[in-house]
Backbone bond lengths (Angstrom), bond angles and torsions (degrees), N, CA, C in turn:
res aa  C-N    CA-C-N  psi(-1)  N-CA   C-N-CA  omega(-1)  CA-C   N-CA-C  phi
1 X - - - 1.455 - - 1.532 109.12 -
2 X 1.683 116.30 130.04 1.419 87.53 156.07 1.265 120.98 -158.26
3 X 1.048 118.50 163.14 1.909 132.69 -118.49 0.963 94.17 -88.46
4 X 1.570 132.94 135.33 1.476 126.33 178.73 1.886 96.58 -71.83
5 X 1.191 90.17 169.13 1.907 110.10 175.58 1.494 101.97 -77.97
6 X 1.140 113.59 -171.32 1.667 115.36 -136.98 1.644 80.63 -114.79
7 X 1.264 116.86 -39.24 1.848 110.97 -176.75 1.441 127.20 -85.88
8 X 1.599 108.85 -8.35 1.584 114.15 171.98 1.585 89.16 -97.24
9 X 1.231 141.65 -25.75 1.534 133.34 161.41 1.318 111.42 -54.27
10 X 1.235 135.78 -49.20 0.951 133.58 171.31 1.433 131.06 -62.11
11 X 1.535 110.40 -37.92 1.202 126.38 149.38 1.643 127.10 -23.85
12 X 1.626 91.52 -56.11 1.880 111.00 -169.76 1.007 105.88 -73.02
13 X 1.344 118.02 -10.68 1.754 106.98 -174.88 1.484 110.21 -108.81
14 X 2.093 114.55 -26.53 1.341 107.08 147.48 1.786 130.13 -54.03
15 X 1.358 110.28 -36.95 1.182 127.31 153.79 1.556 118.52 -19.03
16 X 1.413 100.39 -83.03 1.415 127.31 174.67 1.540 123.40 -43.64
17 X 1.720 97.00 -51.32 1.589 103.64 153.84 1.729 117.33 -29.53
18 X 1.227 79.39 -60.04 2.190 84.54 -153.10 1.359 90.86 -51.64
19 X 1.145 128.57 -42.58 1.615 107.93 -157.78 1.937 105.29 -60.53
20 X 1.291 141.40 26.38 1.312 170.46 117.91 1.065 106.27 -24.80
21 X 1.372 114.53 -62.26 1.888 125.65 -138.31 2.176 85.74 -75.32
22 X 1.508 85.87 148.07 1.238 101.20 168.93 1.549 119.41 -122.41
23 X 1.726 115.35 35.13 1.610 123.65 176.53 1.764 93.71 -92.76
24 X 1.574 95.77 144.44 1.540 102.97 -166.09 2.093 94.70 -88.87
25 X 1.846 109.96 -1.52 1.151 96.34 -161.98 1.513 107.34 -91.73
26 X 1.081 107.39 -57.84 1.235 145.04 166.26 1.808 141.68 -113.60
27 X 1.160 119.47 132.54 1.752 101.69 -165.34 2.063 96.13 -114.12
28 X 1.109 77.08 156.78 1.700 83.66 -179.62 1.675 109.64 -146.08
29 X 1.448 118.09 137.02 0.643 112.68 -173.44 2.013 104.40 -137.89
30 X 1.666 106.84 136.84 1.641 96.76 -165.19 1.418 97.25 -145.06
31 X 1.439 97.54 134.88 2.057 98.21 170.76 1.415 95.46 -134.36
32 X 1.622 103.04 160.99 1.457 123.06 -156.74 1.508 94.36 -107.58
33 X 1.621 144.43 122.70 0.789 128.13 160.26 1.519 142.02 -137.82
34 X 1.311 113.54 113.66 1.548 128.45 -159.81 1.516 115.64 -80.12
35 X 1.454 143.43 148.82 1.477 150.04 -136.93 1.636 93.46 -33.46
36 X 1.236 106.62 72.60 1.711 118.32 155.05 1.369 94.56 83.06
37 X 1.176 136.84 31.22 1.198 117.56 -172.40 1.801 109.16 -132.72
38 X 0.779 130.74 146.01 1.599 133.52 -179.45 1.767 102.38 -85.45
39 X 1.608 90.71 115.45 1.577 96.66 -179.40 1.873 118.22 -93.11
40 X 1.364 104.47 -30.61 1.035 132.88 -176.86 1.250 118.69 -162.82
41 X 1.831 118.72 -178.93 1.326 136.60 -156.54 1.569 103.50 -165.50
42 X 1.647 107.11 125.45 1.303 85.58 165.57 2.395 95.09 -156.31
43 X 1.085 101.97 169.32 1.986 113.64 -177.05 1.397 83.12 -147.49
44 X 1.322 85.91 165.70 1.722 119.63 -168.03 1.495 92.65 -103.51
45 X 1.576 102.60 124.11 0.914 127.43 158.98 1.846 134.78 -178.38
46 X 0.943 138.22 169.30 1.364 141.94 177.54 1.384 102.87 -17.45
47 X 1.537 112.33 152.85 1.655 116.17 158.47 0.817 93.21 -79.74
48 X 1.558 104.58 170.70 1.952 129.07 -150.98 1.476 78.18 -79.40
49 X 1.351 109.94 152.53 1.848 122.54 161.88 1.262 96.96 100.31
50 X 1.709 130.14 -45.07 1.028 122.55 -137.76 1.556 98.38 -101.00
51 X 1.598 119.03 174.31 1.187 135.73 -176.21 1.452 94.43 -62.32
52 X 1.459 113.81 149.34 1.936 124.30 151.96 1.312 96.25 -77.57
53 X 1.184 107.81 174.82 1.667 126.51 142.19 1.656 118.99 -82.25
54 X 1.522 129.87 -20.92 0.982 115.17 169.82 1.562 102.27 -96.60
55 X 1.206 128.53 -4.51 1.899 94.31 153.02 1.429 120.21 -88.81
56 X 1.201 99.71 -4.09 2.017 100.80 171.05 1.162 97.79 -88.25
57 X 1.144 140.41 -29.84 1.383 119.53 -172.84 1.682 108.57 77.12
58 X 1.263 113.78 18.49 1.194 115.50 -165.26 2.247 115.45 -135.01
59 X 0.837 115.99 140.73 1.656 102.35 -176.70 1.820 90.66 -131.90
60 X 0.828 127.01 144.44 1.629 122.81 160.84 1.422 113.69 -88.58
61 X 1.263 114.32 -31.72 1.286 107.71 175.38 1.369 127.74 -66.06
62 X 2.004 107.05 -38.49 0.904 118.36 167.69 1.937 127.41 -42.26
63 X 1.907 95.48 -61.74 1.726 118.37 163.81 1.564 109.03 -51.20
64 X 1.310 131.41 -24.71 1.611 120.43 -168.58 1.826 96.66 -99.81
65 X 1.388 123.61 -29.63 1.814 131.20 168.68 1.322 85.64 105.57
66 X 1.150 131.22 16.35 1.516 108.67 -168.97 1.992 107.32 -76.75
67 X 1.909 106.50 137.33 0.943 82.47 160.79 1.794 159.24 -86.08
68 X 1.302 91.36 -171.46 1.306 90.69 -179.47 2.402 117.97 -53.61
69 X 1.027 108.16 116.98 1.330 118.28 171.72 1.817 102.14 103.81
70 X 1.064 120.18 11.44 1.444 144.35 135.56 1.129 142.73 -42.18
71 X 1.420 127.72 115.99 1.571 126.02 166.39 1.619 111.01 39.17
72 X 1.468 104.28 68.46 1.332 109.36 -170.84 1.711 109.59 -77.31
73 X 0.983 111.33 0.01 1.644 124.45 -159.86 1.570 103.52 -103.32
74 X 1.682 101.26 8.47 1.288 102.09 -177.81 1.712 117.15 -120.44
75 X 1.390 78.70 21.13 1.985 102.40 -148.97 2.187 86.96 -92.89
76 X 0.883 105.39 154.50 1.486 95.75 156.28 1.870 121.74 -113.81
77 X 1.474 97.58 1.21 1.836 103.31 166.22 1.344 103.75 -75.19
78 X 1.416 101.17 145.85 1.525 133.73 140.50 1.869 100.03 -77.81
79 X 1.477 105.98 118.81 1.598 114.48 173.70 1.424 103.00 -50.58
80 X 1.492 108.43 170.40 1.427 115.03 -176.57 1.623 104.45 -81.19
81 X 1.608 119.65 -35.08 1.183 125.14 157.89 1.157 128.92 -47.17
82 X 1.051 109.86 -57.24 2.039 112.42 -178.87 1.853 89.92 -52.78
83 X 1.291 111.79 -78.95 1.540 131.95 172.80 2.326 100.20 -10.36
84 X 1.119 120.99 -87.96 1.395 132.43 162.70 1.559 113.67 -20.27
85 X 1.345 101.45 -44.39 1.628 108.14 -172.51 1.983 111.39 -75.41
86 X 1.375 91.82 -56.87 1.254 121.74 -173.37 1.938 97.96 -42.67
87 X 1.089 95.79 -52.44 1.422 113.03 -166.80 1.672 107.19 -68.62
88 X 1.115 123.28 3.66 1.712 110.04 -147.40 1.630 90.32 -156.01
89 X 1.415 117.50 113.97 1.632 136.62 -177.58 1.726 107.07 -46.31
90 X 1.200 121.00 113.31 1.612 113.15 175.12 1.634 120.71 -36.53
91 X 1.394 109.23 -37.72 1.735 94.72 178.01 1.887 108.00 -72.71
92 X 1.184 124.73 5.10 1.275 109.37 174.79 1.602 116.98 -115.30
93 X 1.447 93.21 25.98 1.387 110.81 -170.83 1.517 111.50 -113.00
94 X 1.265 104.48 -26.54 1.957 117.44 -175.21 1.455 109.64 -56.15
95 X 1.096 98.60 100.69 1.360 104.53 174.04 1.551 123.96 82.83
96 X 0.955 103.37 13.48 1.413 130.06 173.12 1.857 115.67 -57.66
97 X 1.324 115.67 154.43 1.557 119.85 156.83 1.998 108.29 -86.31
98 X 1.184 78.68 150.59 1.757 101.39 168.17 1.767 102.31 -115.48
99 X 1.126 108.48 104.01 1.941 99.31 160.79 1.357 122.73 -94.16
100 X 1.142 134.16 107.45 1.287 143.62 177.53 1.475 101.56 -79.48
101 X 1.608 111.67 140.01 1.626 120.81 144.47 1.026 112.83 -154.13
102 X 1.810 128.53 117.70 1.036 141.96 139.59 1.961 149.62 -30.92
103 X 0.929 128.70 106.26 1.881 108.78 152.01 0.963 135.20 -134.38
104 X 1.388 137.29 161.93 1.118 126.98 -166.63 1.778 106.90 -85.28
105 X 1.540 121.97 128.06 1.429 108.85 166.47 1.131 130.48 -45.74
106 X 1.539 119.20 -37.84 1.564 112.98 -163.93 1.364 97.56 -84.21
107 X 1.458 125.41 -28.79 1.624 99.06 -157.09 1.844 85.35 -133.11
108 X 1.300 137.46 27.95 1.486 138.67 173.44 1.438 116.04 44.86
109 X 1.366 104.86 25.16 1.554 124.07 -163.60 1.519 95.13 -65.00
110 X 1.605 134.30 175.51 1.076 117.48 155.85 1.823 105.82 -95.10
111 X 1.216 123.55 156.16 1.577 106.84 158.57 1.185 132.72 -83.02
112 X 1.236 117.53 98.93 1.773 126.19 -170.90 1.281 114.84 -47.32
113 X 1.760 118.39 -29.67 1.572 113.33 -173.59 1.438 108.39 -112.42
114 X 1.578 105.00 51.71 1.251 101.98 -165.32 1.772 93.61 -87.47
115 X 1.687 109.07 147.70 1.261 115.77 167.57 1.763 87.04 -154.59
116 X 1.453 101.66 -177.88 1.390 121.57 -179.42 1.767 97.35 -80.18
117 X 1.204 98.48 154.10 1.851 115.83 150.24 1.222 119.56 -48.01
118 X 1.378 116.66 144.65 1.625 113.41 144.91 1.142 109.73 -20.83
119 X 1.463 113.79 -82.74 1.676 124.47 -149.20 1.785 99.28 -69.11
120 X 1.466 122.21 -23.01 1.664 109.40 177.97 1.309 95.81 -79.35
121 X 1.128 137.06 -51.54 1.655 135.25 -164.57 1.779 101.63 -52.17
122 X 1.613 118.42 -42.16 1.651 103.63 172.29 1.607 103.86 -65.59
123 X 1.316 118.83 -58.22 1.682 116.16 177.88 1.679 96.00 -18.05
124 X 1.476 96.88 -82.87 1.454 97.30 -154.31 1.852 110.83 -58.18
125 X 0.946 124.41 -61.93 1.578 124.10 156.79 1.677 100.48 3.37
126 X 1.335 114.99 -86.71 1.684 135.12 -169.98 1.475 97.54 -38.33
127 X 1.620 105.58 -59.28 1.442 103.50 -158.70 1.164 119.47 -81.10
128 X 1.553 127.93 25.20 0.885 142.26 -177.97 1.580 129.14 74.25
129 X 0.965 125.31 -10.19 1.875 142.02 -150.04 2.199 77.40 -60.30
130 X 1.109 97.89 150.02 1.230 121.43 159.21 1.604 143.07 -99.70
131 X 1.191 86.20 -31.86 1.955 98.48 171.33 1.630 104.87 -145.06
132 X 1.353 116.77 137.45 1.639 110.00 164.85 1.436 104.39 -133.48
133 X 1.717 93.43 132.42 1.714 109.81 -166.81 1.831 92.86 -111.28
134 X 1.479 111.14 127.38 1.224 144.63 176.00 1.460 127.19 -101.30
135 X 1.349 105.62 96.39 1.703 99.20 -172.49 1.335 112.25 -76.51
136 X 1.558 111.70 137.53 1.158 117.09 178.78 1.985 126.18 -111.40
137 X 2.020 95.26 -1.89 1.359 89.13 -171.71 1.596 83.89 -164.31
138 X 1.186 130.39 -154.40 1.392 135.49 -160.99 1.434 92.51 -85.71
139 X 1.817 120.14 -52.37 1.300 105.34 -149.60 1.790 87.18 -136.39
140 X 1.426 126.44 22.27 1.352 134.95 173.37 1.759 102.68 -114.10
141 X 1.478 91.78 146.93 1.541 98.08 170.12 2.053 109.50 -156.02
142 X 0.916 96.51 -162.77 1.378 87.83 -164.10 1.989 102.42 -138.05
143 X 1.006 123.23 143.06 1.731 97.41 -175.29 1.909 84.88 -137.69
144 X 1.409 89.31 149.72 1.585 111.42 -173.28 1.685 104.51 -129.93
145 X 1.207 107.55 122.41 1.371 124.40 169.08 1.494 117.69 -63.51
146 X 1.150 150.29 85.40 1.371 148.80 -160.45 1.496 110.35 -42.52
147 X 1.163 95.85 -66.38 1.967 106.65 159.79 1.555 116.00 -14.81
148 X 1.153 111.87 -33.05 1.907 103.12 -173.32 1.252 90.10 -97.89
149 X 1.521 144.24 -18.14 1.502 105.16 177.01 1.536 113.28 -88.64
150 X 1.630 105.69 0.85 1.690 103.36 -168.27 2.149 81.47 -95.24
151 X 0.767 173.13 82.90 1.171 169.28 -127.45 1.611 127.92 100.12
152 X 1.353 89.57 -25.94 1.897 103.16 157.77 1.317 108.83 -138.24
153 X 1.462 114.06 71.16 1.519 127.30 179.86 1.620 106.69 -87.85
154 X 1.509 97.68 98.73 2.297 127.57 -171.85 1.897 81.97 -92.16
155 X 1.011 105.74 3.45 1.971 94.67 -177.69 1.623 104.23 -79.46
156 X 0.954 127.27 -45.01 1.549 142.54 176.64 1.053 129.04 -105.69
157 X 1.646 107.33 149.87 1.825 104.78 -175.51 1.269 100.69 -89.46
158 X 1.371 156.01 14.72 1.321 146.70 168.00 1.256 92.07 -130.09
């Protein structure tokens, strides 16, 4: 037998998350996790109270063509990141992992270029997280040092 590694495990259970998410485009699923331990959980979807897009049956982004990483302000999810963060006390966040995993709805694809947003990369920045690992395939992932976007900040033109 042999034992998967500790970040595609972690992966499977961000994985596992998404199937949660209620975005008709894409589902995401992300947990926060501190000395081996699961701090939080969070998928993209509606604020609490509010309508999904998969019980409307409806996406605006989808109806307007806009693409993907586009006019996010037009979205009605809370990211699975913001969602993970939101949920989980800042001191159990310092220095923490972020696990990201992506798929595509229509075709359960994984998303290979999956990374965070602008606006999640400051979330996570603030909230301290230290590394965020991004699955890109069943048993591939990708890991990002938080440090290079606070020192190579691509979010702004100045």
């Amino acid at each position: 037998m042999t034992r998967r590694d500790k970040a595609n495990y972690y992966l499977d259970i961000a994985e596992t998350v998404l199937e949660r998410s209620t975005c008709l485009r894409r589902n995401y699923g992300a947990i926060i996790v501190a000395n081996d331990e699961i701090v939080s959980t969070g998928y993209n979807g509606a604020p609490r109270g509010r309508s999904n897009c998969v019980d409307l049956s409806y996406c605006t982004r989808n109806a307007m063509n806009i693409p993907s990483g586009e006019r996010y302000e037009l979205c009605r999810s809370v990211h699975a990141e913001a969602n993970a963060i939101i949920s989980a006390k800042r001191a159990d966040m310092y220095g923490a992992t972020l696990y990201l995993a992506g798929r595509e709805v229509d075709t359960g694809e994984y998303i290979s270029d999956i990374t965070p947003c602008s606006m999640c990369k400051r979330l996570i920045i603030n909230a301290g997280i230290s590394v965020v690992i991004c699955r890109v395939s069943k048993d591939e992932f990708i890991s990002i040092n938080v440090r290079d976007w606070v020192y190579n900040d691509d979010t702004m033109p100045f």
